[in-house]
N, C-alpha and C positions, 0 to 999 in steps of 0.2 A: 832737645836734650843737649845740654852742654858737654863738649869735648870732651871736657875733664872726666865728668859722667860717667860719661861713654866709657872709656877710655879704663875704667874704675871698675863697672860690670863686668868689660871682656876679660879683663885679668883676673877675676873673680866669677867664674860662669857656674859655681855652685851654689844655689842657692834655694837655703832652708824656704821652704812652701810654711812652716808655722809663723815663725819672726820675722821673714826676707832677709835675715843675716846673711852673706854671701863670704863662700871662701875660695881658695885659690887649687883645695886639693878634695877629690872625694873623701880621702880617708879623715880630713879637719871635720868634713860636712858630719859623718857619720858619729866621730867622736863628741861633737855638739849637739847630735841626736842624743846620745845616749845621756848625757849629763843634763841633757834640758826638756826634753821631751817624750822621751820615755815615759809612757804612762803606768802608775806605780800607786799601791793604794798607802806606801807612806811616803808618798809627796802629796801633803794636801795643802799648801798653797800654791793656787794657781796665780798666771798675770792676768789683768782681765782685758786689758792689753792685745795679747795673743796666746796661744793654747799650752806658752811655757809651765810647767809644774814643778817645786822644789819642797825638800824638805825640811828649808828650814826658812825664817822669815826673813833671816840677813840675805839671805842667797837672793830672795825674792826681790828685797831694795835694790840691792846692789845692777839685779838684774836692768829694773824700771830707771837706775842711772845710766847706765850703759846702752840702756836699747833703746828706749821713751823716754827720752828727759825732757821731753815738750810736754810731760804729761805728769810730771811729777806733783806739781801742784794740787792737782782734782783728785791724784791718787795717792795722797800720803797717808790717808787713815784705814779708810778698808782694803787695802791690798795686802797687809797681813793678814788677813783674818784667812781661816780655813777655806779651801775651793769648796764651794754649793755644789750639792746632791746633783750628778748628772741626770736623775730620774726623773727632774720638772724641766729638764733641756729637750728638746726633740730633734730629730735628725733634720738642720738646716739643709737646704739644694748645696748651698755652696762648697759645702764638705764633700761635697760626693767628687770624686777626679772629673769625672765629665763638665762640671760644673763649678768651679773652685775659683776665677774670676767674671764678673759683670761680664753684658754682650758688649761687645763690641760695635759702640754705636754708626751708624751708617756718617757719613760726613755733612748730611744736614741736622742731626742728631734728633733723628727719627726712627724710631722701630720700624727700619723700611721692610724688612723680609717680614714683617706679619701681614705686613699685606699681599704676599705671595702664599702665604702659608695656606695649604690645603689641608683641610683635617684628615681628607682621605690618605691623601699622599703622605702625610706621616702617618697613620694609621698602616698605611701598606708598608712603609718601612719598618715599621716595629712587625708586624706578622706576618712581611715575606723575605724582606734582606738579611735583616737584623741575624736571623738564625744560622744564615750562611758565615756570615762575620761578624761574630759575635765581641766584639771590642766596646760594646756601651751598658753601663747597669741599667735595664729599663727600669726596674722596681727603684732608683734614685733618681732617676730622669726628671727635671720638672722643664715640662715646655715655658712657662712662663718666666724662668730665668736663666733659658739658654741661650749661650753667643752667638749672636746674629752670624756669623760666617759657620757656623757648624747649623744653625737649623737651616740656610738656604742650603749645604748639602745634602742635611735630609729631603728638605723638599724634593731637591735633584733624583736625588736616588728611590725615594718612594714612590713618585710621580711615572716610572721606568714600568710600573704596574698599573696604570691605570690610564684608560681611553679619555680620561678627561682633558680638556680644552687647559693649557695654561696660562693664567693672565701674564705672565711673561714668557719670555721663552727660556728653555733648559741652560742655554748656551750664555744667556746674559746671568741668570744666577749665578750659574758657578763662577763663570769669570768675577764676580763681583765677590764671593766669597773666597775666592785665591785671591786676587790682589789685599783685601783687607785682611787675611792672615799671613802675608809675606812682609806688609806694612806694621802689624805686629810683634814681627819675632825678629825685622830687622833694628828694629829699635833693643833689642836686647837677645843675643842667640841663647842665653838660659833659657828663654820662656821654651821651650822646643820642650822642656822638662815638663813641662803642664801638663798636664793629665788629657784636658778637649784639646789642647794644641795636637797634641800626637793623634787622637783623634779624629779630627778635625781634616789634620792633612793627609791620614790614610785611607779617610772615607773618599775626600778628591780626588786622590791619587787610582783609588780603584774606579770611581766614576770615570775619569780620564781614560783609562786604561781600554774599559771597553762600551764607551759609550758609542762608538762607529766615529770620534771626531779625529782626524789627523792630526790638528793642531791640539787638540788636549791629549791626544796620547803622549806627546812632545813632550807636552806640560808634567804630566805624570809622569814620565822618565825622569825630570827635572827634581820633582816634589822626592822621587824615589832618592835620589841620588843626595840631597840635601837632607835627607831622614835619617841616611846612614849616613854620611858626614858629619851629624847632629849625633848619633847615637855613640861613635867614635870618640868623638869630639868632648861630649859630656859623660862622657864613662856608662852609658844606661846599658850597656848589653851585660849589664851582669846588677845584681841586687845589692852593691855597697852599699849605701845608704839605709838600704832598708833590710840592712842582715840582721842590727838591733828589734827592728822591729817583729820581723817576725822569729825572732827568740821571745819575747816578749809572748807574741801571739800563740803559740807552743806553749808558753806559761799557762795563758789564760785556757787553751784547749785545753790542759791537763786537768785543771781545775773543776770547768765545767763539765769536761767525762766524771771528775769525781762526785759531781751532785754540787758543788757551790754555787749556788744563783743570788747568795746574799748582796752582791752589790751590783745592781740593776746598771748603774750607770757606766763600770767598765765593763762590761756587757755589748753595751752600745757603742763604747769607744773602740772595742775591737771590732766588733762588725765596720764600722767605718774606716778603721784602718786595715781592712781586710779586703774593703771595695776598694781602696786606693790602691793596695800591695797586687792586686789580683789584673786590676784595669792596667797597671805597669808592664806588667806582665806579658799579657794579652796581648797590647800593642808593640810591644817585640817581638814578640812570635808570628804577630800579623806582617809586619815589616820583614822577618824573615821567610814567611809564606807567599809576600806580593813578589820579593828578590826572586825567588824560585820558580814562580809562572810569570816573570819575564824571561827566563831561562829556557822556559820549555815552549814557548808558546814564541816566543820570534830568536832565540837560538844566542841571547844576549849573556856576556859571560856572568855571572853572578857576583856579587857584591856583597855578601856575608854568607860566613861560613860557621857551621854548627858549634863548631868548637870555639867562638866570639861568646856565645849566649850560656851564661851561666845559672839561668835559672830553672827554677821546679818548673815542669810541665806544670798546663793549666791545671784546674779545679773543675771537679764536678760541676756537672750543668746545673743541680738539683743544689746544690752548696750555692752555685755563682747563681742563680735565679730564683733565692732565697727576698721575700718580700718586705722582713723584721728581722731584730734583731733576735730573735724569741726564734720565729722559724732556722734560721742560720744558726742558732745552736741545737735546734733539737736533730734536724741531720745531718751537723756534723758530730751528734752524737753518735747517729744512727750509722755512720760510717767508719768512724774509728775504734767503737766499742762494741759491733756487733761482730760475734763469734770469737769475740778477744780477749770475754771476760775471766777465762780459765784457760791453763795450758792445756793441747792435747797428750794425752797420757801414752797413745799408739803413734806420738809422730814420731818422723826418721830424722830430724834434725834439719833439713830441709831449708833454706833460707829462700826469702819469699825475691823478688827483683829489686835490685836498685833503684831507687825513686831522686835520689841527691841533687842529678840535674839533669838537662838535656844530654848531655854526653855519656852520664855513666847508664842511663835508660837504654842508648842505643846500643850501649859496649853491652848490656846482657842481652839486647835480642840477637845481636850479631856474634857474641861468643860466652852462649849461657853458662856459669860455671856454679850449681846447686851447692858445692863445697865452701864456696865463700860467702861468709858472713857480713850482714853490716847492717848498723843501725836504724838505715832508712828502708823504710820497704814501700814498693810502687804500688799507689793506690789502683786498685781495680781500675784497667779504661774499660768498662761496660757502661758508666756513666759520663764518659768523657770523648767525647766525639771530636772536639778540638786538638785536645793529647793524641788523641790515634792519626790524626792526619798531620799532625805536626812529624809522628815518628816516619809516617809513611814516605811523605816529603823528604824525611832528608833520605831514604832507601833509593829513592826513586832520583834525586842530585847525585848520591854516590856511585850509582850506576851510571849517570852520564858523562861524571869527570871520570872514569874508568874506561869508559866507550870510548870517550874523548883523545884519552894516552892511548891507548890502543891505534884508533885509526893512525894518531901519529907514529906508533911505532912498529907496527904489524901489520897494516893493509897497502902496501904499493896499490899504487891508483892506477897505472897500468897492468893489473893483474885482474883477473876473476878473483872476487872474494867469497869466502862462507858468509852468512847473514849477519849469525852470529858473532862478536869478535871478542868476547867474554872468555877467560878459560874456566875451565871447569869448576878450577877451588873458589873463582869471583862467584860466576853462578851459585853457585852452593849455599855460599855463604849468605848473600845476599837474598837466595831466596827461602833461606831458612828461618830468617830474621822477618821475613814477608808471613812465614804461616806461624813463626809466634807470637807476634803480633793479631793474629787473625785469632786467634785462642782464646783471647783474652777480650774480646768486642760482641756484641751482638750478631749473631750470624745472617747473612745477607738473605733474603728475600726474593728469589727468582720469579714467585709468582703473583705479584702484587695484582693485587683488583681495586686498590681503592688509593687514595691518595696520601690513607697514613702508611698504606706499606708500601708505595712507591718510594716516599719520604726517608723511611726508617720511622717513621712514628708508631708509639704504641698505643694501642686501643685497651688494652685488657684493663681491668678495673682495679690489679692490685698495684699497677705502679701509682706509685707517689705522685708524679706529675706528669702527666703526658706531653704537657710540653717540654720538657729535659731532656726526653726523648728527639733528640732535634734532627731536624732534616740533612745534619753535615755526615748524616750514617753514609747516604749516597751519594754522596762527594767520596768521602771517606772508600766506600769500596770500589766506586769506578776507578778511585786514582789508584788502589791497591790493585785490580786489575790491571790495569794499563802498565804499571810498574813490571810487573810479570811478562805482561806480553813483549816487554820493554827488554827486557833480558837477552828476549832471544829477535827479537826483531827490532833492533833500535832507531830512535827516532832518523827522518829521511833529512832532515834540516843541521842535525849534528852531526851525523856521517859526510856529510856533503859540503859543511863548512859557510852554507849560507847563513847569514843575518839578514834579519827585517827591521825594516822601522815603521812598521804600522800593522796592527791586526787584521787590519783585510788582506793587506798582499803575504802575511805568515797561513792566512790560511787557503788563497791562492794557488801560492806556492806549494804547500803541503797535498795539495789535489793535484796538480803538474806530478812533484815529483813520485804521487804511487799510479799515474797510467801506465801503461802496459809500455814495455822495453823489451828489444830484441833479446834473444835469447844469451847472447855471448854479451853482454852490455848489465847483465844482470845481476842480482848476487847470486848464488848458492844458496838453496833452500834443503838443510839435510831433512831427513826424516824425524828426529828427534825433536826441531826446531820447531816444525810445522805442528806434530801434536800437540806440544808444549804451548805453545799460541793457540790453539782449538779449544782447548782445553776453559781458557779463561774466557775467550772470544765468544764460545756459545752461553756461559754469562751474562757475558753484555747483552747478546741481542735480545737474550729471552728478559732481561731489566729492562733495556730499552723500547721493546714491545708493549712493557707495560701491564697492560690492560686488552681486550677486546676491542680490537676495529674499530668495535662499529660504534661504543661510545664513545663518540667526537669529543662530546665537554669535557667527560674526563681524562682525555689521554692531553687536550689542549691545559687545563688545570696543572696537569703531573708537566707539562714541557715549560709553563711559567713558573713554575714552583724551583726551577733549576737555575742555580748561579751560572752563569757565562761561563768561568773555566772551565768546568763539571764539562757542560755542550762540546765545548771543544776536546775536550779529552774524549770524550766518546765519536766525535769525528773522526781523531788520531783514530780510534780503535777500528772505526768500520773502514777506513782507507784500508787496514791492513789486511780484514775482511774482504774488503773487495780486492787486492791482490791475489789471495790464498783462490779467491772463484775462479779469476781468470788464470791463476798458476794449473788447477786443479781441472779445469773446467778441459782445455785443450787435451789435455791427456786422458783423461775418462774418455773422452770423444775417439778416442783412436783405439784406445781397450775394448770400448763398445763396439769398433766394427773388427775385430782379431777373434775379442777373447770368447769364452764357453759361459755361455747366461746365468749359467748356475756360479760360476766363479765371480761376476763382474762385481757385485755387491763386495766380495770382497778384497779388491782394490785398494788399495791404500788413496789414490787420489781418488776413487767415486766413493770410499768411506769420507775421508774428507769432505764432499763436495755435495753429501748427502746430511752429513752432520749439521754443514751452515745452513741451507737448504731450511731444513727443517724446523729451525731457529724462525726461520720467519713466519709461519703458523701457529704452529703449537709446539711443546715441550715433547707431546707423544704423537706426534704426526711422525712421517714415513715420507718425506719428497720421492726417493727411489722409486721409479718401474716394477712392475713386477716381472716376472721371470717372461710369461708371455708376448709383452712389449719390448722387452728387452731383445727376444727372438729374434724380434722381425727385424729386416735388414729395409724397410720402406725410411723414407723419407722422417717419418714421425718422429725415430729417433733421436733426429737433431734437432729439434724443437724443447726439449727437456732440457738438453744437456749442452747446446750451445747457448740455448735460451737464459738458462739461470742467471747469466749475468744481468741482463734488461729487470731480469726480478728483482736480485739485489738490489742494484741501481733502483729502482720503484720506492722498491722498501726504505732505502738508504734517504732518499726523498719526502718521505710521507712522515719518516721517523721526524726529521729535521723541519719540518714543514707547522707543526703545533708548537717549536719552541721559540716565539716570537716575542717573547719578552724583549729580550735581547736582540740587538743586530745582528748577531753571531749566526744564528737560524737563517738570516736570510744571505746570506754571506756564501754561508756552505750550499745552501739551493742553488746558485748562480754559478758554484763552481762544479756542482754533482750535476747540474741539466744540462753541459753541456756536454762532461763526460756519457752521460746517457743518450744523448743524441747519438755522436760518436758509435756508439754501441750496438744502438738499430742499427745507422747503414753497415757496418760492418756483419752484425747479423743478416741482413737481406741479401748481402753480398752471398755468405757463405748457402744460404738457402737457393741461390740463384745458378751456384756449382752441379 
């Protein structure tokens, strides 16, 4: 490309996706929107050109001189006449964002990635990743004219489920599909606006992150860091450009609530402009969700902040997993017009939540005020499992940069500290904002037997779509748990000021720093602190159990079925579980040879230490002694109760041991078998006293 080119793009990095007109400001770009593109049923000449629309014929010429003059010849005569009936157009691939430019051919200019393509391995990507990270419209998907650098990350990533042999290896694809999308967008840093571009590189970017490679997590650090430089950079953390459109699309909703289906073909044009608006969307909030589990997951400072992102939480799963244009209107009728078609006569006035953007969502769960009014109201998240972890995430950020000032301002590091470093009005607030949020979602599932309610999946036969139902419910509540337990037991990697540069030594290290410490070396565990964590913690174990023992396939199903973060957040949680045993366990042990057998049960640390106990059986089992056993002053008694940790420890192994999808699973084994070892001889020790 010539200098000049060049030189011509960068000064101009807005650029309209219908015409490729490119301007110098978002707010030119949006105004060009509106006057040009705006779909409108009195603009009926189109260009045929590109998807410009006008209402008058002069505007139309004028146009094809200004934009197409190499084309004026062939279209002097019918470029007047009225745009044709969208109703004999059908929804081309290339419309769709995932798909909006040709693949990108390989450099012999060969479809090389179809000859790597496994059907399975995308087939597993669409029905085991895809749900976790839901950033692609399957139902517009067309594999046969997808960008060669975006299907060899599918392969990558769908391949992550499957025992099958690959004709290349993982390692040579993705490199091949990062170099040819860095070779792409450095030729032009607009293209970053593309719909599969953003795509493209946060599929890599997550692949990188935890595929066990060192050099690709590098890479993904990389890919992160140029996403948001890109997003800065090109104004995308907020909906300018497309604030016309979806006024537009608000037109066409009101329309279609009202019964107007007379014109089939802008029908279609919004549902497409609805994939586009939604899939923009999505991959912001994904780039904000990746920013944040680098944050938690190796202790890296963050690089967007909620208040950067100015758009609507996502859409419905059952709205975004709409298959026509015909389905995508019948439930979004079903969701804006049911119980809305008359006022209540016995209501209080009542104003429903803030829906406007990511920020004012947060300001009502964080300081609800029923008194204030406003136009926008927040669609039910019972069908939005995206939207609820998105809110969760940032509860769960705002509690870390508070932790964070804290330890700097309140914890001398030559002091004994409390655990907690939160004061009371932070706590409150933030976990009040936890259980309204929790209100308004599908209620968690502690006793899953099968692998749709492990998932969150619904079985019952009057939902709409079972698969809508998506499996991010148990993302969704582990990270709402851990958030809580967060509160009062915060993370060991933040308090301590370590950073990692690689996922195996962040979780390493996260097992170093919860073994057992002298007692003056320690924090402060008050009593409030530690229910407070039991509380959530006997949650986890009884979801994390799953199922019944003894079916192997199914509990190994339910531990591949789980995204990599998810695994590690539930690590975080049993680390803090296995502190609480060893906090709890010593002390019971010394009550037990004191205290009066009828009293011992009621112990604060053997309630405790009988709670988590218990967790690992059943929900109505009883680990405790009975009064009999508890009697006897033999030997037997320390086999319970100094024991429990080796069981922990077991459990904590067996839990981690079916989730092999991922490297993660085998990560945390290598670092939990040796703290178990550890734990035998010290147990045989004390049996030897």
């Amino acid at each position: 490309m010539p200098m000049a080119d060049f030189a011509s793009l960068s000064a101009r990095p807005f650029r309209c996706t219908k015409c490729q007109k490119a301007f110098t400001r978002q707010e030119n770009l949006k105004r060009h929107i509106d006057s040009r593109h705006t779909a409108s049923i009195a603009r009926k000449f189109a260009c045929l050109l590109c998807e410009a629309r006008f209402s008058r014929s002069d505007l139309l010429k004028r146009h094809i001189q200004s934009c197409h003059p190499s084309s004026q010849s062939s279209q002097s005569a019918p470029v007047a006449q009225p745009a044709p009936e969208f109703s004999s157009l059908s929804l081309e691939p290339e419309t769709s964002i995932s798909l909006e430019d040709a693949p990108i051919p390989s450099e012999d200019g060969s479809p090389r990635a179809l000859n790597l393509v496994s059907r399975s391995a995308i087939q597993n990507f669409f029905d085991k990743f895809l749900c976790n990270f839901p950033i692609i419209h399957e139902p517009s998907f067309e594999l046969e004219t997808c960008p060669t650098p975006m299907l060899e990350v599918l392969v990558c990533l769908g391949s992550m489920y499957s025992y099958a042999k690959m004709d290349c290896p993982r390692s040579d694809i993705y490199q091949s599909a990062l170099t040819a999308m860095y070779k792409y967008v450095e030729q032009d840093r607009s293209r970053y606006q593309e719909g599969w571009v953003l795509q493209t590189f946060l599929l890599l970017e997550y692949y990188g992150i935890y595929s066990g490679e060192d050099s690709f997590f590098l890479k993904a650090q990389r890919i992160h860091r140029d996403l948001v430089d890109a997003m800065h950079e090109l104004q995308m953390s907020h909906d300018g450009t497309s604030s016309s459109l979806y006024d537009d699309y608000d037109e066409t909703r009101n329309k279609t609530c009202g019964g107007t289906f007379d014109e089939i073909d802008s029908l279609e044009q919004k549902w497409k402009t609805f994939i586009r608006l939604e899939c923009r969307k999505r991959c912001i909030y994904a780039i904000y969700l990746l920013d944040s589990e680098f944050s938690i997951l190796c202790n890296l400072r963050p690089m967007v902040s909620a208040l950067e992102i100015k758009y609507e939480l996502p859409c419905s799963e059952d709205l975004w997993g709409a298959a026509s244009a015909e389905d995508w209107s019948r439930i979004e009728m079903q969701q804006f017009s049911s119980f809305n078609d008359h006022d209540d006569l016995f209501s209080e006035g009542d104003t429903p939540p803030p829906q406007g953007g990511f920020y004012l969502a947060m300001q009502h769960f964080l300081n609800p005020d029923r008194r204030r009014k406003g136009p926008l109201t927040l669609r039910s998240l019972w069908s939005s499992p995206f939207a609820a972890l998105i809110l969760v995430m940032q509860l769960q950020m705002m509690s870390r940069e508070l932790t964070h000032a804290s330890c700097l301002l309140e914890r001398p590091k030559f002091q004994q500290r409390n655990l907690s470093v939160l004061t009371d009005s932070q706590y409150t607030q933030i976990s009040q904002g936890l259980k309204n949020i929790a209100e308004l979602v599908p209620k968690r599932n502690t006793k899953a037997t099968t692998i749709e309610e492990f998932l969150g999946l619904s079985t019952r036969p009057d939902v709409h779509n079972a698969k809508s139902n998506s499996p991010m419910w148990h993302t969704f509540w582990i990270l709402w748990h851990y958030t809580a337990i967060s509160l009062s037991h915060p993370d060991s990697l933040l308090v301590t000021g370590i950073v990692e540069t690689s996922l195996p030594c962040a979780v390493a290290t996260a097992g170093h720093l919860a073994m057992p410490r002298r007692r003056e070396t320690r924090d402060i565990y008050e009593d409030r602190d530690v229910f407070r964590i039991l509380e959530n913690l006997e949650c986890i174990m009884v979801k994390l159990r799953g199922c019944d023992s003894h079916d192997r396939d199914l509990a190994k199903d339910m531990g591949s079925r789980e995204d990599p973060f998810t695994t590690i957040l539930c690590y975080k949680i049993c680390l803090v579980g296995w502190r609480l045993v060893r906090l709890t366990m010593s002390e019971a042990h010394l009550q037990s040879l004191d205290a009066d057998p009828d009293s011992l049960a009621r112990k604060p640390s053997m309630f405790v230490l009988n709670a988590i106990m218990s967790c690992l059986h059943s929900v109505h089992s009883n680990w405790l002694l009975d009064a009999d056993e508890l009697s006897s002053v033999s030997h037997r008694r320390l086999e319970p109760i100094v024991g429990c940790e080796i069981e922990f420890l077991e459990w904590f192994l067996a839990t981690f041991l079916v989730r092999e999808t991922w490297p993660v699973g085998a990560w945390v084994q290598l670092v939990m078998q040796e703290s178990l070892e550890k734990a035998k001889e010290h147990y045989e020790h004390l049996c030897k006293q």
